[in-house]
C-alpha positions, 0 to 999 in steps of 0.5 A, a space after each residue: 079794055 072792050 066794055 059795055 054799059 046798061 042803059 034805060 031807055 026813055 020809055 023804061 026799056 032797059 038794055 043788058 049788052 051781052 059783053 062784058 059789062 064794066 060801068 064807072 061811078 058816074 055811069 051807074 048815077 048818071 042811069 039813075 038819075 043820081 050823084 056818083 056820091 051817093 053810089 059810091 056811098 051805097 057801095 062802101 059797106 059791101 067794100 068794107 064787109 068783103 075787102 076781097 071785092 075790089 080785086 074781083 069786081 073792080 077794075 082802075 082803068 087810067 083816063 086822061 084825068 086820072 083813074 076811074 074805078 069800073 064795077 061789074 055786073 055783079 056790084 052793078 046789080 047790088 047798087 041797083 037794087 039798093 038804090 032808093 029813087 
C-alpha cells in the first residue's frame, strides 16, 4: 500500500504530501509529541458515535508483528485539532 505521512518540521514547517496520506497511531503521537494511547484514546468517542468510520477511514495493514490500524486524512485532522498539548 503507497502512503505518506505528515511531518512538522523543527521549525514548525508542517508538510502535507499530496498522496494519499494514511498515518498509525504511533505516527500521529510520535508528531505530537505524544503517547498512541492518548490518540487512541481522543479517538474512541468518534469510533463510537459513527461505527461506520472504521470501514472508511481506517485501514489494518499486517506488519511483521501484527496488525496496525492507519487513519486518513480526515480522522488525522479530528485528532489533530482535539489533541490538547
Amino acid at each position: 500500500m503507497k502512503r505518506e505521512i505528515i511531518t512538522i518540521g523543527g521549525n514548525g514547517e508542517i508538510h502535507i504530501p499530496s498522496a494519499p496520506i494514511w498515518m498509525s497511531a504511533c505516527e500521529i503521537a510520535d508528531q505530537l509529541g505524544a503517547f498512541a494511547s492518548k490518540v487512541s484514546e481522543i479517538f474512541s468517542p468518534y469510533s463510537e458515535k459513527r461505527p461506520f468510520v472504521e470501514n472508511e477511514k481506517i485501514k489494518r495493514l499486517f506488519h511483521k508483528s501484527g496488525f496496525v490500524e492507519l487513519y486518513d486524512m480526515n480522522i488525522i485532522t479530528i485528532l489533530f485539532l482535539h489533541f490538547h498539548t
